[in-house]
C-alpha positions as CSV (number, residue, x, y, z in Angstrom):
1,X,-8.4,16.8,-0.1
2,X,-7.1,16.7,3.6
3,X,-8.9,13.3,4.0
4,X,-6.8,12.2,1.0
5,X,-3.7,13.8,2.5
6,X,-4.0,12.0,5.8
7,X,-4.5,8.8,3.9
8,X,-0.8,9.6,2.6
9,X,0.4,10.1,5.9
10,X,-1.1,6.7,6.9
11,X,1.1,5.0,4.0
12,X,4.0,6.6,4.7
13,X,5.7,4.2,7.1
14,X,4.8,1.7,4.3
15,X,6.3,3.1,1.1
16,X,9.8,1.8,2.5
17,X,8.5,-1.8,2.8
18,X,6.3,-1.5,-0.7
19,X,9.2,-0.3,-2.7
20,X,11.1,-3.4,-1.6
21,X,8.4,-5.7,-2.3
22,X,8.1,-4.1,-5.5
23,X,11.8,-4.3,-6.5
24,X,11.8,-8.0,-5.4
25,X,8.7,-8.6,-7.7
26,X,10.4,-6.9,-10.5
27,X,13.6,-9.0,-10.4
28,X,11.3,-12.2,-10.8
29,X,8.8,-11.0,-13.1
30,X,8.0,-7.3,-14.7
31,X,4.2,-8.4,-15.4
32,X,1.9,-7.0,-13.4
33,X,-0.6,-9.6,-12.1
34,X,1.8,-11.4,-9.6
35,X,3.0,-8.0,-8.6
36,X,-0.5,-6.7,-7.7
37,X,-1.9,-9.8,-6.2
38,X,1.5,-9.4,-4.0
39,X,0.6,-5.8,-3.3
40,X,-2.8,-7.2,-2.2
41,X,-1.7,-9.6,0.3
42,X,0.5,-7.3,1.7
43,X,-2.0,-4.8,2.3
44,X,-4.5,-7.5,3.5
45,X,-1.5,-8.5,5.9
46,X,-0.9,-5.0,7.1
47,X,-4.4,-4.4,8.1
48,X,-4.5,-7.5,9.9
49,X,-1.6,-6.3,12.1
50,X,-3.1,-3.3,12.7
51,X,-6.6,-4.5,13.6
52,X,-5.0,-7.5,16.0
53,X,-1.8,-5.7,18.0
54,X,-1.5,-2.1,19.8
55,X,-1.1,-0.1,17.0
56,X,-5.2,-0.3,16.3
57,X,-5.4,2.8,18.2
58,X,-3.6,4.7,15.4
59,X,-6.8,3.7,13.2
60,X,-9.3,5.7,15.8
61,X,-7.4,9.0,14.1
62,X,-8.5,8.3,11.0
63,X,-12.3,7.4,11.9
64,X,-12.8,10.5,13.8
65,X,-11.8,12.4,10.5
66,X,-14.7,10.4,8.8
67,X,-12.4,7.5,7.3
68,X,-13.6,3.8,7.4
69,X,-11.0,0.9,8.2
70,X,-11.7,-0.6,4.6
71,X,-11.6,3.0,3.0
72,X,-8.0,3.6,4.2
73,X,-6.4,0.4,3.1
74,X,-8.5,0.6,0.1
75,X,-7.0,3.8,-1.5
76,X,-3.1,2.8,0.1
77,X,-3.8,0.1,-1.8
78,X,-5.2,2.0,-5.0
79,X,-1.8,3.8,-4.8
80,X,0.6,1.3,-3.9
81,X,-0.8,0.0,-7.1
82,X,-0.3,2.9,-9.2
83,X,2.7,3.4,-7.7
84,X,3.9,-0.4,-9.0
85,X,2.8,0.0,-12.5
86,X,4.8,3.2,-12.8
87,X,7.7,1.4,-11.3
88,X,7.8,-1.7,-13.5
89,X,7.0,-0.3,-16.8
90,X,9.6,1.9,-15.8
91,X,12.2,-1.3,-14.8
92,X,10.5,-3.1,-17.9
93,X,12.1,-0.5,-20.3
94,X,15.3,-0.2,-19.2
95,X,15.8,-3.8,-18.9
């Protein structure tokens, strides 16, 4: 559970940015494919930045808890997903 809660931590700073993207995807299209494939390339994009720039460091805290690169974005992704659905079924409702 407190691996789990400092994933969360990690994808704080990201829910901002995710919400947007989400919003933006909604106003085009409430199905769900384009809007995950989106959230995919954003999450590819974001580890990419954080492998290649300064902020790699802040991934050495979450191996020494036990946490692989690929098993963080994985599960930010699993949520940013879950997350999205809720959203646009949500936005597909009342629209």
């Amino acid at each position: 559970m407190n691996r789990f809660l400092a994933i969360l931590s990690f994808y704080k700073p990201f829910v901002v940015w995710s919400f947007i993207a989400t919003t933006i995807c909604a106003f085009f299209s409430t199905h769900l494919i384009p809007a995950i494939v989106t959230k995919l390339f954003l999450t590819v994009f974001a580890w990419y930045y954080m492998n290649e720039t300064n902020n790699k460091r802040k991934l050495t805290f979450y191996q020494n808890l036990g946490i692989s690169t690929f098993k963080l974005f994985s599960v930010v992704f699993i949520v940013d997903c879950f997350l999205t659905v809720i959203f646009l079924t949500l936005f597909s409702e009342f629209t």
